[in-house]
N, CA, C and O atoms as a printed pandas DataFrame, in Angstrom:
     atom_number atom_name residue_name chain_id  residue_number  x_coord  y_coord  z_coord
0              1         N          UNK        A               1   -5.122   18.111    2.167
1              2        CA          UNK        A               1   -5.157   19.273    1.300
2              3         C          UNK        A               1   -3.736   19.552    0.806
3              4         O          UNK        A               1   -2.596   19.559    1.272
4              5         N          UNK        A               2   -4.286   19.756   -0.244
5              6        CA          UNK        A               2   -2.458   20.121   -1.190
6              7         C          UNK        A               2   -2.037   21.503   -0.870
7              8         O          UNK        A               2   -2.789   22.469   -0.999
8              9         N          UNK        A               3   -0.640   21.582   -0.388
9             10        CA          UNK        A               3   -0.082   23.213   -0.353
10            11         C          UNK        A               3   -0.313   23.932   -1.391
11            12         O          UNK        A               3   -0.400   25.121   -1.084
12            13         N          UNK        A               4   -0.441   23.743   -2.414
13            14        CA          UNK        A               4   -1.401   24.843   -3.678
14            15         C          UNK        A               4   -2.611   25.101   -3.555
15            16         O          UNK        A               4   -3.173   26.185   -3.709
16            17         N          UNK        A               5   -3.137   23.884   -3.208
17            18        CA          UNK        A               5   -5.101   24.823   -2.862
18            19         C          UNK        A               5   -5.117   25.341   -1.528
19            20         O          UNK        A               5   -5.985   26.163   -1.233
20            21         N          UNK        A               6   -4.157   24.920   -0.570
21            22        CA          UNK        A               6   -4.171   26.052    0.729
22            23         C          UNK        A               6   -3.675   26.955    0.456
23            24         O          UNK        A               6   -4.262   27.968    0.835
24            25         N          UNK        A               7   -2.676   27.119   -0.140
25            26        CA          UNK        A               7   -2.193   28.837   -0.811
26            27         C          UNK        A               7   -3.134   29.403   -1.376
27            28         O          UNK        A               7   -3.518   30.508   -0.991
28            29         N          UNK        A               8   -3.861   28.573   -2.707
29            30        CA          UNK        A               8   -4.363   29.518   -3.277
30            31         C          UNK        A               8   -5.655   29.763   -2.841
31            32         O          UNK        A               8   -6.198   30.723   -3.389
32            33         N          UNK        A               9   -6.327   29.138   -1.972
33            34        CA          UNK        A               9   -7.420   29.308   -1.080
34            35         C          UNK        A               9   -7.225   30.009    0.034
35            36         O          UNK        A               9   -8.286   30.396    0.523
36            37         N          UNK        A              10   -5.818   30.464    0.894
37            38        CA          UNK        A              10   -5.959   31.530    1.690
38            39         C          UNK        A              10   -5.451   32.763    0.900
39            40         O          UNK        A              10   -5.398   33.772    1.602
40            41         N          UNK        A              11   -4.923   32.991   -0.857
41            42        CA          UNK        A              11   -4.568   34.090   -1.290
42            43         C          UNK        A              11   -6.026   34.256   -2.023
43            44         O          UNK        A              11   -6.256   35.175   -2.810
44            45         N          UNK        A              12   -6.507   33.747   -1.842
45            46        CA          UNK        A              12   -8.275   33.993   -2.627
46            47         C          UNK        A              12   -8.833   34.537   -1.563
47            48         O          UNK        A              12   -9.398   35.630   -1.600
48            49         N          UNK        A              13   -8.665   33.453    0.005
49            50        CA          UNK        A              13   -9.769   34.907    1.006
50            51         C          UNK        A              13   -9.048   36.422    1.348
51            52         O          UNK        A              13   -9.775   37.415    1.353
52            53         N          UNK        A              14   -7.514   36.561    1.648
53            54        CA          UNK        A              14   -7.264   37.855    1.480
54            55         C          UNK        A              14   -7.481   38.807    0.621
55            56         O          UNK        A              14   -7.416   39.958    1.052
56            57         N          UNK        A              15   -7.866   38.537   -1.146
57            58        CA          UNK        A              15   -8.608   39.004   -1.692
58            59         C          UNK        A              15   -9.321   39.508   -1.713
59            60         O          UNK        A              15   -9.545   40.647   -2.121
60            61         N          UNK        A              16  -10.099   38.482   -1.089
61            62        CA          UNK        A              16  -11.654   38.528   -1.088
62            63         C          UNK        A              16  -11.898   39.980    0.082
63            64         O          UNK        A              16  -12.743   40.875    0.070
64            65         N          UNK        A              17  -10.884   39.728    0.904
65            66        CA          UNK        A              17  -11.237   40.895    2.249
66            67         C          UNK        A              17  -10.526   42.007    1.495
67            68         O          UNK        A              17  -10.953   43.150    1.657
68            69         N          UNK        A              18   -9.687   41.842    0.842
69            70        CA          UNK        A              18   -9.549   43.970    0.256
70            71         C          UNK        A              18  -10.000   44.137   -0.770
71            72         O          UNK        A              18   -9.829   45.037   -1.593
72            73         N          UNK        A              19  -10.973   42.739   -0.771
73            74        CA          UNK        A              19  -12.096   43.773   -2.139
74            75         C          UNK        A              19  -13.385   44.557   -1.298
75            76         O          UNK        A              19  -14.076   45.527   -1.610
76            77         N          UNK        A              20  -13.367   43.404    0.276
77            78        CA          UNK        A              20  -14.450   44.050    0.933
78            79         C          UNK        A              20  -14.388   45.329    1.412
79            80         O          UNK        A              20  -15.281   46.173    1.495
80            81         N          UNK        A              21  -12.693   45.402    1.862
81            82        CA          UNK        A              21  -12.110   47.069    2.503
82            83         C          UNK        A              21  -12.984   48.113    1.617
83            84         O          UNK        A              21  -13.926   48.823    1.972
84            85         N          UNK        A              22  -12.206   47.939    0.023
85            86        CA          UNK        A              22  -12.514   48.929   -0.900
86            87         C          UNK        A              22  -13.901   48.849   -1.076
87            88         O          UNK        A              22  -14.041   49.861   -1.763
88            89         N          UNK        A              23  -15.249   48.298   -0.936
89            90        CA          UNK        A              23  -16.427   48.202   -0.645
90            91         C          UNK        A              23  -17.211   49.148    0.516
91            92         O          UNK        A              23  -18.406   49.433    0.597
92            93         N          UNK        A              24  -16.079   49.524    1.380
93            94        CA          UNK        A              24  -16.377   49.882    2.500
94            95         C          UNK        A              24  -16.860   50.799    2.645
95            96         O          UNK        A              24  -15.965   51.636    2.527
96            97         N          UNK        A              25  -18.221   51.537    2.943
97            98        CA          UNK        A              25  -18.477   53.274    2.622
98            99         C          UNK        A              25  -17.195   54.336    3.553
99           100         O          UNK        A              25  -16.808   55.467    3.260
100          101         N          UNK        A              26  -16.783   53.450    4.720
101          102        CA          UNK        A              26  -15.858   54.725    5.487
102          103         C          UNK        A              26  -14.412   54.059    5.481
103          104         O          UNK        A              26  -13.704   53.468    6.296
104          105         N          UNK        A              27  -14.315   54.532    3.880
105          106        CA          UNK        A              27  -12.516   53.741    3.438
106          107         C          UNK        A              27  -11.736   55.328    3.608
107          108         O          UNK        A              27  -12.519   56.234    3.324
108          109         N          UNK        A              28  -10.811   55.645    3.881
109          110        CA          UNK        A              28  -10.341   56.624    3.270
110          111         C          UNK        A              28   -9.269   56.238    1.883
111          112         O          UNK        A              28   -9.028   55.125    1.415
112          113         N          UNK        A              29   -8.709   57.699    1.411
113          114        CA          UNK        A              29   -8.188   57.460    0.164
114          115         C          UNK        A              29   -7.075   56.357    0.281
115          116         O          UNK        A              29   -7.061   55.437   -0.537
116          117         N          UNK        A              30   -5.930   56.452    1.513
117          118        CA          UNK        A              30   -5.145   56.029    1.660
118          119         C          UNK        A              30   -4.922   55.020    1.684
119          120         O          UNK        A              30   -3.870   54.642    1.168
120          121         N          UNK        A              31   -6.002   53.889    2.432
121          122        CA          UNK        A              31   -6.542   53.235    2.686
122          123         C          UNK        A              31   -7.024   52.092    1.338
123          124         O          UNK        A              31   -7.072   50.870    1.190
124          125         N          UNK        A              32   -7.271   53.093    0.668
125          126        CA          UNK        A              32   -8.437   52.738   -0.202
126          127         C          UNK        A              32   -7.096   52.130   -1.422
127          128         O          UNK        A              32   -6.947   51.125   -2.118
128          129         N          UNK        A              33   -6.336   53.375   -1.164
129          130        CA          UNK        A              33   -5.000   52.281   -2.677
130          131         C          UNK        A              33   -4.457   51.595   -1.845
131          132         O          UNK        A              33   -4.612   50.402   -2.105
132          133         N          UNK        A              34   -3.711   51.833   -0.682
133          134        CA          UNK        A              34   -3.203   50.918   -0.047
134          135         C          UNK        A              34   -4.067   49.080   -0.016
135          136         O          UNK        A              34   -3.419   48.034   -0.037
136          137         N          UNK        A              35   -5.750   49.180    0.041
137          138        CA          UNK        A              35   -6.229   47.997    0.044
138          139         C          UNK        A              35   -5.858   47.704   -1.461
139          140         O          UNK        A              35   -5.315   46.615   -1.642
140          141         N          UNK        A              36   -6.076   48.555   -2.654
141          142        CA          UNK        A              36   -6.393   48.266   -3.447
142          143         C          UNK        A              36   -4.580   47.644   -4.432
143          144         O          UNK        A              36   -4.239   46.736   -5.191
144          145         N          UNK        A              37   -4.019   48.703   -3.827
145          146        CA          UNK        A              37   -2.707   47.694   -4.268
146          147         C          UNK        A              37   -2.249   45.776   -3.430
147          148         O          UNK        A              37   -1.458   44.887   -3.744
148          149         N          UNK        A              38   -2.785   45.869   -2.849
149          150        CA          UNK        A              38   -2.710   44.386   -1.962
150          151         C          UNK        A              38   -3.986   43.349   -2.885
151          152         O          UNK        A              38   -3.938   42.122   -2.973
152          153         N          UNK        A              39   -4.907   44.118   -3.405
153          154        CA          UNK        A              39   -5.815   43.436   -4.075
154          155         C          UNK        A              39   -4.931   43.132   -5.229
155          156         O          UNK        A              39   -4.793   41.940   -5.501
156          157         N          UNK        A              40   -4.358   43.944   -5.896
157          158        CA          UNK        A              40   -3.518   43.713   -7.064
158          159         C          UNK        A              40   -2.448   42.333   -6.906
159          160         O          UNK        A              40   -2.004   41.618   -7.805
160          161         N          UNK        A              41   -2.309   42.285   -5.999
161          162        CA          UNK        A              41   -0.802   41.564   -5.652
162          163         C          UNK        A              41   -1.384   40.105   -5.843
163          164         O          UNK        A              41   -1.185   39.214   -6.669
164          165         N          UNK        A              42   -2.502   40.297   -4.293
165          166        CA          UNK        A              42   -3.207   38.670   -4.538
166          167         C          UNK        A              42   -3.834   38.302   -5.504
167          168         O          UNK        A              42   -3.913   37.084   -5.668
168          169         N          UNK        A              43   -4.476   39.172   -6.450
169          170        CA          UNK        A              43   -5.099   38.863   -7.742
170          171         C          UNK        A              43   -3.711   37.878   -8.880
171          172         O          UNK        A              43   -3.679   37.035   -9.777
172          173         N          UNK        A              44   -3.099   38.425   -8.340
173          174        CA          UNK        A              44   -1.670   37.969   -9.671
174          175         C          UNK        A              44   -1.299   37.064   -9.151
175          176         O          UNK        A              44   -1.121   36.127   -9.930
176          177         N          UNK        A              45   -1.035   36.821   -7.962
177          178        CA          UNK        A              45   -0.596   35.515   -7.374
178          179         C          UNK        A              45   -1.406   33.954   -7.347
179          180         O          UNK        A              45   -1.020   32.786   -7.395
180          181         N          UNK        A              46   -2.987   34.771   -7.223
181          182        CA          UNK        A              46   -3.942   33.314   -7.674
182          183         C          UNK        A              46   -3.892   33.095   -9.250
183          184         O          UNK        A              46   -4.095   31.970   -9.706
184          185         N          UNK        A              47   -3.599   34.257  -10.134
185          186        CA          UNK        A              47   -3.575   33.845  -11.396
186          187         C          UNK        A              47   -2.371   32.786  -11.769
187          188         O          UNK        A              47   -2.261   31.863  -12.576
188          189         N          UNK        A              48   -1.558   33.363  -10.810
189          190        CA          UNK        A              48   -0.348   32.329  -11.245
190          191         C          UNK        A              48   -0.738   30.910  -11.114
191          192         O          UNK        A              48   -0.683   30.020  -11.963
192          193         N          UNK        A              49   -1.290   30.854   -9.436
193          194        CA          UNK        A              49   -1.753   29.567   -9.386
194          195         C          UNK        A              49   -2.260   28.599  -10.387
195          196         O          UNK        A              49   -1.924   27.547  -10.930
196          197         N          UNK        A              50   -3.279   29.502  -10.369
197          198        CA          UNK        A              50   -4.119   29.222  -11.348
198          199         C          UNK        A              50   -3.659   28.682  -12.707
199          200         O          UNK        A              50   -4.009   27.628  -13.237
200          201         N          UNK        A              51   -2.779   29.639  -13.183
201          202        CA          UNK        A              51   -1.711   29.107  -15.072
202          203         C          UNK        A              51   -1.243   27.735  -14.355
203          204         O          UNK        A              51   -1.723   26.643  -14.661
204          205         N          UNK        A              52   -0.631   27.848  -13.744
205          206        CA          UNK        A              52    0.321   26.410  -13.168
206          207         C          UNK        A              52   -0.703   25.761  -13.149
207          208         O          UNK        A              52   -0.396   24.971  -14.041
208          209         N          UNK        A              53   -1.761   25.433  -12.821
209          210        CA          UNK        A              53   -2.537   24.218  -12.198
210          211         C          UNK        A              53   -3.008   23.906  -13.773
211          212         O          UNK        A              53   -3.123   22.706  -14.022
212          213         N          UNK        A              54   -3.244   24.667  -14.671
213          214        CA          UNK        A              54   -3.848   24.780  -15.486
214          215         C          UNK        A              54   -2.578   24.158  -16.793
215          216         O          UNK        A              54   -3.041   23.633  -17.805
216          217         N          UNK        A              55   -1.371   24.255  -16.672
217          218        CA          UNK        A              55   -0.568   24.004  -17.387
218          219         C          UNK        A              55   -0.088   22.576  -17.102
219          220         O          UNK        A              55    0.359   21.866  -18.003
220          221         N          UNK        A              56   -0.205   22.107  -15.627
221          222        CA          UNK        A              56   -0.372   21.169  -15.287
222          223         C          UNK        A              56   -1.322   19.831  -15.627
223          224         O          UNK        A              56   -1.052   18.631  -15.686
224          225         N          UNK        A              57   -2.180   20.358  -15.763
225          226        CA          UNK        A              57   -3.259   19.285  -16.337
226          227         C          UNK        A              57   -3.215   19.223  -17.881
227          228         O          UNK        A              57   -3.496   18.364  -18.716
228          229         N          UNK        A              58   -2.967   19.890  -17.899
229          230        CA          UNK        A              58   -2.583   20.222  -20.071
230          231         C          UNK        A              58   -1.202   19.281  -20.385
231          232         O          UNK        A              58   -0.975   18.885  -21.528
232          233         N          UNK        A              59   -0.506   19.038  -19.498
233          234        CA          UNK        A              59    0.510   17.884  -19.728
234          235         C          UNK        A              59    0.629   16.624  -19.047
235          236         O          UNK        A              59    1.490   15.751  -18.939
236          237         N          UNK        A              60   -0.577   16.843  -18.610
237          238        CA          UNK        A              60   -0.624   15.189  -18.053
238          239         C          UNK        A              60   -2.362   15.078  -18.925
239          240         O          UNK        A              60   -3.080   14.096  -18.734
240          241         N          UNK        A              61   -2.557   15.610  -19.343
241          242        CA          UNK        A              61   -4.047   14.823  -20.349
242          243         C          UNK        A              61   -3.392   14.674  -22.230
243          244         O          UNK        A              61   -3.976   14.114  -23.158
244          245         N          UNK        A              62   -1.822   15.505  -22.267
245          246        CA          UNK        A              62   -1.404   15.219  -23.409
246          247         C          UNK        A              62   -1.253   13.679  -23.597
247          248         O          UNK        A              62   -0.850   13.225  -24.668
């Protein structure tokens, strides 16, 4: 496994778990931005992945 799909496959399941936090019926508020700013973070960080991998293949199929 390549260190980019293990990154971006363990910044996809932490995601995935503070989207479940904020899902949670007994979140409190604090809680609730606190998950929800960490959702923000990993969301941007797989996107990055994501452009790179994606910019990557766009110059090797040129």
């Amino acid at each position: 496994m390549t260190e980019q799909k293990k990154n971006f496959e363990e910044t996809l399941k932490k995601l995935e778990e503070a989207s479940a936090r904020l899902k949670s019926d007994n979140i409190s508020l604090e809680d609730a931005i606190s998950s929800y700013e960490e959702g923000i973070r990993y969301y941007r960080e797989c996107s990055d992945i994501l452009e790179k991998a994606n910019q990557k293949i766009e110059t090797l199929t040129e």
